[in-house]
C-alpha positions as CSV (number, residue, x, y, z in Angstrom):
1,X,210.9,109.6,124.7
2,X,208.6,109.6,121.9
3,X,206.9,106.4,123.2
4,X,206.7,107.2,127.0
5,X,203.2,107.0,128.6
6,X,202.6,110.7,128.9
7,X,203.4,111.1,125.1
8,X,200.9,108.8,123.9
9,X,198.0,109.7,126.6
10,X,199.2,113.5,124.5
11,X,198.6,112.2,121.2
12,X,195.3,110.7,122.2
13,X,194.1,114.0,123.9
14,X,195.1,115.6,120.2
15,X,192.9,113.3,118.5
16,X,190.0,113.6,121.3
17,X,190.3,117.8,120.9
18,X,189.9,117.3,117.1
19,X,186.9,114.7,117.3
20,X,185.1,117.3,119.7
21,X,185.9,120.1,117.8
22,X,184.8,118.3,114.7
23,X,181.4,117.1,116.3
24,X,180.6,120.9,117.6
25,X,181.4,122.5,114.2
26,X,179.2,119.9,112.4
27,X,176.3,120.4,114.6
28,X,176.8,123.8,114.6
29,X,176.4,124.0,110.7
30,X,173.3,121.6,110.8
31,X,171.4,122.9,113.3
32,X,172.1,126.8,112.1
33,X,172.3,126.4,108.6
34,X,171.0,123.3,107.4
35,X,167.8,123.2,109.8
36,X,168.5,119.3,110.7
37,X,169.0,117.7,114.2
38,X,172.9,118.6,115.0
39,X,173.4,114.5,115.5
40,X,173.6,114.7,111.4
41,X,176.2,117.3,111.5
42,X,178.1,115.0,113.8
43,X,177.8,111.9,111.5
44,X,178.9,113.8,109.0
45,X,181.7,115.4,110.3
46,X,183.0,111.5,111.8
47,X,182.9,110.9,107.9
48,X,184.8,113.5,106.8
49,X,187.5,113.3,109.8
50,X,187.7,109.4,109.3
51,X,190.9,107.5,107.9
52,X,189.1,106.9,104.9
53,X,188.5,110.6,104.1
54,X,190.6,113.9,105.4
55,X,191.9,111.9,108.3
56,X,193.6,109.3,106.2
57,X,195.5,112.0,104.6
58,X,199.5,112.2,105.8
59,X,199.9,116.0,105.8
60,X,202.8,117.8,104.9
61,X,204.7,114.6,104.7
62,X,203.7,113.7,108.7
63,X,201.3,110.9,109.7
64,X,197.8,110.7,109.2
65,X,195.8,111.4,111.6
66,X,193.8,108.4,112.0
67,X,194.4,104.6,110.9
68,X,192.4,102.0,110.6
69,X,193.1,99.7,113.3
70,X,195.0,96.7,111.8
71,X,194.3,94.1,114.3
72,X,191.2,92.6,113.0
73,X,189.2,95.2,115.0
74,X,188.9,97.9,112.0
75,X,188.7,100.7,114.7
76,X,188.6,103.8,112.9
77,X,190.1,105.4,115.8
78,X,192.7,104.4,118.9
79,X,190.8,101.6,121.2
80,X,191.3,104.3,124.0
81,X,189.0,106.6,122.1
82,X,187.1,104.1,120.7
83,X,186.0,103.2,124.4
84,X,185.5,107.8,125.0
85,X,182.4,106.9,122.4
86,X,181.2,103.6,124.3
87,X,181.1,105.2,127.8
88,X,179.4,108.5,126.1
89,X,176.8,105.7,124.2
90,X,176.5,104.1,127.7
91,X,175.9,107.9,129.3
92,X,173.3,109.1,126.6
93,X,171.1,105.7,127.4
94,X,171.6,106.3,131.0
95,X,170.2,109.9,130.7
96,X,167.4,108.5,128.1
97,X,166.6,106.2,130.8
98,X,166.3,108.6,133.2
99,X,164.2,110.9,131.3
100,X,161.6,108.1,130.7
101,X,158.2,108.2,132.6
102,X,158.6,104.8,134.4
103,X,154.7,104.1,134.5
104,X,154.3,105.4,131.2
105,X,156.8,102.5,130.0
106,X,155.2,99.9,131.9
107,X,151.8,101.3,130.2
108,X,153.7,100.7,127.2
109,X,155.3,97.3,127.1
110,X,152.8,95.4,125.6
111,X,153.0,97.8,122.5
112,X,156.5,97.8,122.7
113,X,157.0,94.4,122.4
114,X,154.5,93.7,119.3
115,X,156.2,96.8,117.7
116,X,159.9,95.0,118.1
117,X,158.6,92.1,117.2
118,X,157.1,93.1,113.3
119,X,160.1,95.2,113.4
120,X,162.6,92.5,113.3
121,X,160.7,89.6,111.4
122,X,159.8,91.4,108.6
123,X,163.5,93.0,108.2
124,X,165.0,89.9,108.7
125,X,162.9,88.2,106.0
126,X,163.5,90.8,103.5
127,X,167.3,91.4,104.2
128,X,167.2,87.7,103.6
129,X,165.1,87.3,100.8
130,X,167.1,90.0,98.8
131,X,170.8,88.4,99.8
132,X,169.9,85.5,98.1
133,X,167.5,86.9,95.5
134,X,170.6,89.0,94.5
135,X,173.0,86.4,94.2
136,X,175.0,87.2,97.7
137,X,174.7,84.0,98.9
138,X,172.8,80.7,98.5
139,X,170.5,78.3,99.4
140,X,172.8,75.3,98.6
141,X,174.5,74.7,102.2
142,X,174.9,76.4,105.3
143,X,177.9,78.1,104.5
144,X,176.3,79.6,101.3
145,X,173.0,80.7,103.2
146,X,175.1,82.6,106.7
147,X,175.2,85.7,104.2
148,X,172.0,86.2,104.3
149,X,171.4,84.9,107.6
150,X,173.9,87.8,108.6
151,X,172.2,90.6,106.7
152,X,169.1,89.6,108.0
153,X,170.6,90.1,111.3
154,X,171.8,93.6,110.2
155,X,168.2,94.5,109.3
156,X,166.6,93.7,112.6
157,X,169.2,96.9,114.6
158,X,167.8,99.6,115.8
159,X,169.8,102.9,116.7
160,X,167.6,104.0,119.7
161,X,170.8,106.2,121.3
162,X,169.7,108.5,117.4
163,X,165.8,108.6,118.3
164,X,166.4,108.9,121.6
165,X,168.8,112.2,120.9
166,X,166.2,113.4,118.3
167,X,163.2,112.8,120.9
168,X,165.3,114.3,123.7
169,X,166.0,117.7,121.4
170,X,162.0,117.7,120.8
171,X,161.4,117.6,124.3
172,X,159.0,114.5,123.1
173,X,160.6,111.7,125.2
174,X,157.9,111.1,127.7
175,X,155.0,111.1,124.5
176,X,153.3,107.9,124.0
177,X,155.1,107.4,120.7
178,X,158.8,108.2,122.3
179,X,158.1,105.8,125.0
180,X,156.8,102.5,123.0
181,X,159.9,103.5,120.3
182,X,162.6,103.2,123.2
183,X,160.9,100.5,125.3
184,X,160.3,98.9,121.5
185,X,164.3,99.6,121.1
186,X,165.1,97.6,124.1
187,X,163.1,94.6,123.3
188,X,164.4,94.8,119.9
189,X,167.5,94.6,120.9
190,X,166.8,91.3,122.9
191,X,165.1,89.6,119.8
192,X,168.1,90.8,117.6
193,X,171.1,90.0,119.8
194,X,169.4,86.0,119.9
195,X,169.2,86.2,115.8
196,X,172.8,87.5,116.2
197,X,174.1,84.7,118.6
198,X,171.9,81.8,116.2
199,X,173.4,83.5,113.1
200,X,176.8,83.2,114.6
201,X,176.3,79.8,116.3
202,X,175.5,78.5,112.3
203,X,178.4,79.8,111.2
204,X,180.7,78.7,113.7
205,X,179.4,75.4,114.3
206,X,177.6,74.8,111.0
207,X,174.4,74.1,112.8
208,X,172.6,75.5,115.9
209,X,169.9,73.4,118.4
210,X,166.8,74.4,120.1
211,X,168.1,74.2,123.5
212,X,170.8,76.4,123.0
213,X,168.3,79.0,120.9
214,X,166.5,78.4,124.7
215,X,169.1,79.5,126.7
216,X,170.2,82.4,124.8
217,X,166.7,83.5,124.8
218,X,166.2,83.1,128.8
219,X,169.7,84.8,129.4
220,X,168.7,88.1,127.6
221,X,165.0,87.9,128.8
222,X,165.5,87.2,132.2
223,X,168.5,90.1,132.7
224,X,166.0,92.8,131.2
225,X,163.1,92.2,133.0
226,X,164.8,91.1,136.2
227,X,166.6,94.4,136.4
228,X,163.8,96.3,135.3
229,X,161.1,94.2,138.3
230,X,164.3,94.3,141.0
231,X,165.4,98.0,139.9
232,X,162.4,99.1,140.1
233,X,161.9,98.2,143.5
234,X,165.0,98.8,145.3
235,X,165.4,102.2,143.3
236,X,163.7,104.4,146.4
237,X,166.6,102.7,148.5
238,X,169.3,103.3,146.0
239,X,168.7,107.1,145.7
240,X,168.7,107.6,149.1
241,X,172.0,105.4,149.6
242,X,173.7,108.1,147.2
243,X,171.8,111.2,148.1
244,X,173.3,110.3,151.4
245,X,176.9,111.4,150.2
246,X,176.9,115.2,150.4
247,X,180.5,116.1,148.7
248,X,180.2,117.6,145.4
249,X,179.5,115.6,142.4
250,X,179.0,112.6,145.4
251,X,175.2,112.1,143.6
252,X,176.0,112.2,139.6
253,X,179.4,110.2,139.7
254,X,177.5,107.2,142.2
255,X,174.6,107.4,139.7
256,X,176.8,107.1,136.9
257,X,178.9,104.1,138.5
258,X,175.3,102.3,138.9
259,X,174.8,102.6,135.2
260,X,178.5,101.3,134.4
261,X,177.4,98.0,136.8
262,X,174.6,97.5,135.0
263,X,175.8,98.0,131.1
264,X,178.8,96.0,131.9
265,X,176.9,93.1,133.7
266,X,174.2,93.2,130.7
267,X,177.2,93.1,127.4
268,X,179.7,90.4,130.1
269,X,177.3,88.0,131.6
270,X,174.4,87.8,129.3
271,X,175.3,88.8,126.2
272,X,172.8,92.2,126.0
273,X,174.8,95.2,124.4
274,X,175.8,97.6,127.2
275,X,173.2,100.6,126.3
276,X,170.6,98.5,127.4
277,X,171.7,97.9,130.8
278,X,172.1,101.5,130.8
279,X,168.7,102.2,130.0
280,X,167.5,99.5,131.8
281,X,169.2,101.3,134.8
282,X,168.2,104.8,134.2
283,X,164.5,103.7,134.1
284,X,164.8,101.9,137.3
285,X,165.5,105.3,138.9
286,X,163.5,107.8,137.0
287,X,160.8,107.9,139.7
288,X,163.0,108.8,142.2
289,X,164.4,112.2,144.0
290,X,167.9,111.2,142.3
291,X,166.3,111.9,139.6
292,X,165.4,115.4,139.9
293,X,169.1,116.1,142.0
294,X,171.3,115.1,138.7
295,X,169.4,115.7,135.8
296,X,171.3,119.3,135.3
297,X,175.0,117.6,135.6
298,X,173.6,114.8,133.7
299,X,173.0,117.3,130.9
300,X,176.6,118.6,130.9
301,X,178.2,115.6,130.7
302,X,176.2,114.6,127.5
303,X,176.7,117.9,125.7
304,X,180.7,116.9,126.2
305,X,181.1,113.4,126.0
306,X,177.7,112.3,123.2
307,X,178.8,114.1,119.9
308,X,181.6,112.3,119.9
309,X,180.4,109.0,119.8
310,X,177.8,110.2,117.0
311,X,181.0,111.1,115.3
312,X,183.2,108.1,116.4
313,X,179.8,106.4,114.0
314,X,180.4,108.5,110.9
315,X,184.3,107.3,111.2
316,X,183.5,104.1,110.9
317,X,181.9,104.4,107.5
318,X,184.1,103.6,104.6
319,X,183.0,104.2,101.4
320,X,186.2,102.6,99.8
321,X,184.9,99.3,100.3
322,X,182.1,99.5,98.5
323,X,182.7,97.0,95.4
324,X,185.6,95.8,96.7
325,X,184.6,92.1,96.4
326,X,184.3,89.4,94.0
327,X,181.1,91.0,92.6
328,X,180.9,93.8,89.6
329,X,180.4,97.4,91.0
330,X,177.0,97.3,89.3
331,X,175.7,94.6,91.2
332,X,176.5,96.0,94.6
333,X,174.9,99.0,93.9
334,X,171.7,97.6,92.8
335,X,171.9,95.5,96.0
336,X,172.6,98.4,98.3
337,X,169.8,100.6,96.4
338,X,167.1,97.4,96.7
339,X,168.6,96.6,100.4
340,X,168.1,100.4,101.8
341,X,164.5,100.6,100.2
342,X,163.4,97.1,102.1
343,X,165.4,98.6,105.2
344,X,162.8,101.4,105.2
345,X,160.0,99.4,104.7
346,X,160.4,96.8,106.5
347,X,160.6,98.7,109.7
348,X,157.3,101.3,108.6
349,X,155.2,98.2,108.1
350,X,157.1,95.7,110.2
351,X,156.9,98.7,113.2
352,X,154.3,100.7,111.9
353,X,151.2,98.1,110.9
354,X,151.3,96.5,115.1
355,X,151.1,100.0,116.2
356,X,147.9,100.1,114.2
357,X,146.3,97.4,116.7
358,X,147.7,98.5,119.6
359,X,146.7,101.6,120.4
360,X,148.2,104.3,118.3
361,X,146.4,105.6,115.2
362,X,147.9,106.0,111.6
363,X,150.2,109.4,112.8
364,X,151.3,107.9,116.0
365,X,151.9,104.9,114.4
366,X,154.4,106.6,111.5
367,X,156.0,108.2,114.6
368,X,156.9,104.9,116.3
369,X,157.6,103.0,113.2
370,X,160.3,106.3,111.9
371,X,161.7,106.1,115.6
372,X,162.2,102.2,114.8
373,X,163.4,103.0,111.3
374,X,167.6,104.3,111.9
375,X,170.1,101.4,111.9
376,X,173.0,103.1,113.3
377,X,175.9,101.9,115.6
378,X,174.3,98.4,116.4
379,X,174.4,97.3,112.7
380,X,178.0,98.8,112.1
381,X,178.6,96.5,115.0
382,X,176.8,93.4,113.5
383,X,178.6,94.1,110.2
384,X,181.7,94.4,112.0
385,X,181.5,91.2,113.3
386,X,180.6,89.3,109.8
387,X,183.5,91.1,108.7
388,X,186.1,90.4,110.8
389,X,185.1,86.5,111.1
390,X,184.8,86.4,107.6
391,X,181.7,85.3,107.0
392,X,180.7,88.7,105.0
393,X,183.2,90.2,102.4
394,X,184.0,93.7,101.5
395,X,180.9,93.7,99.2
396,X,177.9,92.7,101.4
397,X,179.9,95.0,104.3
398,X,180.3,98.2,102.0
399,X,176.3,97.6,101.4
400,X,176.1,97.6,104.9
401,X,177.2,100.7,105.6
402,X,175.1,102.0,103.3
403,X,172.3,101.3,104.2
404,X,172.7,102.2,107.4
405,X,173.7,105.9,106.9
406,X,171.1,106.1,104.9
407,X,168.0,104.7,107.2
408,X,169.8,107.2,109.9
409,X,170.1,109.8,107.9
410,X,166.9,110.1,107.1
411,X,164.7,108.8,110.4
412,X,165.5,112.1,112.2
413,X,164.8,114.4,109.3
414,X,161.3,112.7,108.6
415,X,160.8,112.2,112.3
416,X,160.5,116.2,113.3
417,X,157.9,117.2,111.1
418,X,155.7,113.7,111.9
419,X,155.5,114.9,115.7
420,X,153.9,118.4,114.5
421,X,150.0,117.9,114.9
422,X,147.8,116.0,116.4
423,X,148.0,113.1,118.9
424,X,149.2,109.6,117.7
425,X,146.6,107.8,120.5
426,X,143.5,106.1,118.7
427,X,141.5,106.3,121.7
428,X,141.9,110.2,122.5
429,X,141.5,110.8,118.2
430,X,138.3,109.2,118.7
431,X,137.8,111.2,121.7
């Protein structure tokens, strides 16, 4: 009886009640108490709820009440709630999206993209540089240089579902600066995902050619900016398609189906993760009268279903496998210490300097380059997959992690008071 259907879908709901309640308390405490944005709160409570921590614990001689996934995957949590977080991820882009001027993005591409691009050369060069500067990996053949190639990789993420939530709180998502950091997200995200597929490709295969680096590049490319050019005008017919269906909830759960489509066709058929379909999608439909008709149940549904992915995040961080390598203890936390330091500057110049020359003056660029700056999910994710195909060790992973609570930890606590003051465009400064 213990293993019927309905016992395990109420086992699952037990462990869903105490990740909700878990996110509300922490951002309850940081947003009352502690004065931060209440995402914190939720990545810290995720840490402290996670197997590794109170979680792992078997109380009163019962069962813990989460365990690390021993199927390769190193879920922190069930795959059923692991896949709660995704879709809420997937939602919060959507909404992003939605809440995104359309013409103001399109005004903002061209920064965008030369804000991506310094912000993943530069990372990648220094994640790289300091792997093999360390002693993580090597120069000598390939299989002693995909280290490095891999942390570069990490280096390049950026978190734009944390900006995007800190924006969102500020009521600064339309500004300039929030604009060009989410449009910047999304092209980061193309750049890093063909670093990501190269990296992997030289691993695998010991060597990667030009023509597949090509094709890679043209799949994510072309998916972006087709959906964006075809979304964007078809959108007028696809809000009134769905406004068309008058029963209640017809609008938000057809809007939301739309965003699914496009998330799952962006992570299945051309290897884009699924938040930027979802963004992708949202945009497509933020000038339209759909729009204005689900932005209030839109808002709901986040407040639920978000926190938890933020503290789905923090579970995933495990601070016992930090030094759990070949390497001394000492030497991994001088590499995590010199890693999260080029993190943060690599993305303030790498972000921040193209800024400079494209528009934005020294405060608006220090906005966009801290909106750039928090690793999050995406290099958990990229970690993840080092770690599981064991290309990266215990070490170089716990390092990782690091890092990248670090970069968002701090982005959203340096990123409120850098949007108090003046504007961040050169032209209307000079004005």
């Amino acid at each position: 009886m213990h293993d019927s259907p309905l016992a395990i879908v109420a086992e699952l709901i037990l462990l869903l009640s105490v990740i909700l309640v878990a996110a509300k308390i922490g951002g309850e405490i940081a947003e009352r108490y502690l004065k931060i944005p209440p995402v914190l709160g939720e990545l810290g409570a995720g840490i402290l709820i996670s197997p590794f921590l109170l979680g792992g614990i078997h109380w009163f001689g019962g069962g813990a009440l989460f365990e690390v996934a021993h199927d390769g995957s190193g879920l922190p949590v069930e795959p059923q709630l692991f896949f709660f977080a995704q879709v809420a991820a997937v939602i919060l882009l959507f909404e992003a999206g939605l809440e995104t001027d359309r013409d103001q993005f399109k005004r903002y591409v061209r920064p965008a993209t030369a804000v991506a691009a310094g912000g993943v050369i530069l990372p990648f060069v220094m994640g790289f540089a300091a792997t093999v500067f360390l002693g993580f990996a090597d120069l000598d053949s390939i299989e002693g240089t995909v280290p490095a190639l891999f942390v570069g990789a990490i280096m390049t993420a950026t978190s734009v579902g944390i900006t995007a939530r800190v924006l969102a709180d500020m009521g600064r998502l339309d500004s300039p600066e929030g604009v060009t950091v989410l449009a910047g997200a999304v092209v980061d995200d193309v750049l890093g995902i063909i670093i990501l597929a190269v990296v992997i490709g030289i691993a695998e295969e010991g060597s990667v050619t030009a023509g597949s680096i090509g094709v890679i590049f043209l799949k994510a490319f072309g998916f972006w900016l087709g959906l964006m050019i075809i979304g964007s005008i078809v959108s007028r017919y696809i809000s009134n398609v769905i406004l068309w269906f008058k029963s209640a909830g017809g609008a938000v759960v057809l809007a939301l189906a739309m965003a699914f489509l496009a998330s799952a066709v962006a992570e299945i058929y051309f290897g884009l993760a699924m938040i930027i379909g979802a963004y992708t999608m949202g945009l497509a439909l933020s000038s339209t009268e759909l729009k204005h008709r689900i932005e209030e149940p839109m808002r709901s549904i986040n407040n639920f279903m978000v926190p938890a992915f933020f503290v789905v995040i923090g579970m995933q961080v495990d601070f016992t496998a930090f030094g759990s390598g070949d390497t001394s203890l000492a030497s991994v936390i001088v590499f995590a210490f010199v890693l999260t330091v080029f993190a943060v500057i690599s993305k303030i110049v790498g972000s921040g300097v193209p800024a400079l020359f494209v528009g934005f003056n020294r405060i608006g660029a220090y906005r966009v380059s801290l909106g750039m700056l928090p690793r999050g999910e995406v290099a958990l994710i990229i970690a993840g997959i080092g770690l599981t195909s064991g290309v990266i060790g215990q070490d170089i992973f716990g390092v990782a992690i690091v890092m990248t609570v670090v970069t968002t930890v701090i982005a959203p606590v340096f990123l409120i008071p850098a949007f108090r003051g003046g504007t961040g465009l050169k032209s209307e400064s000079e004005d």
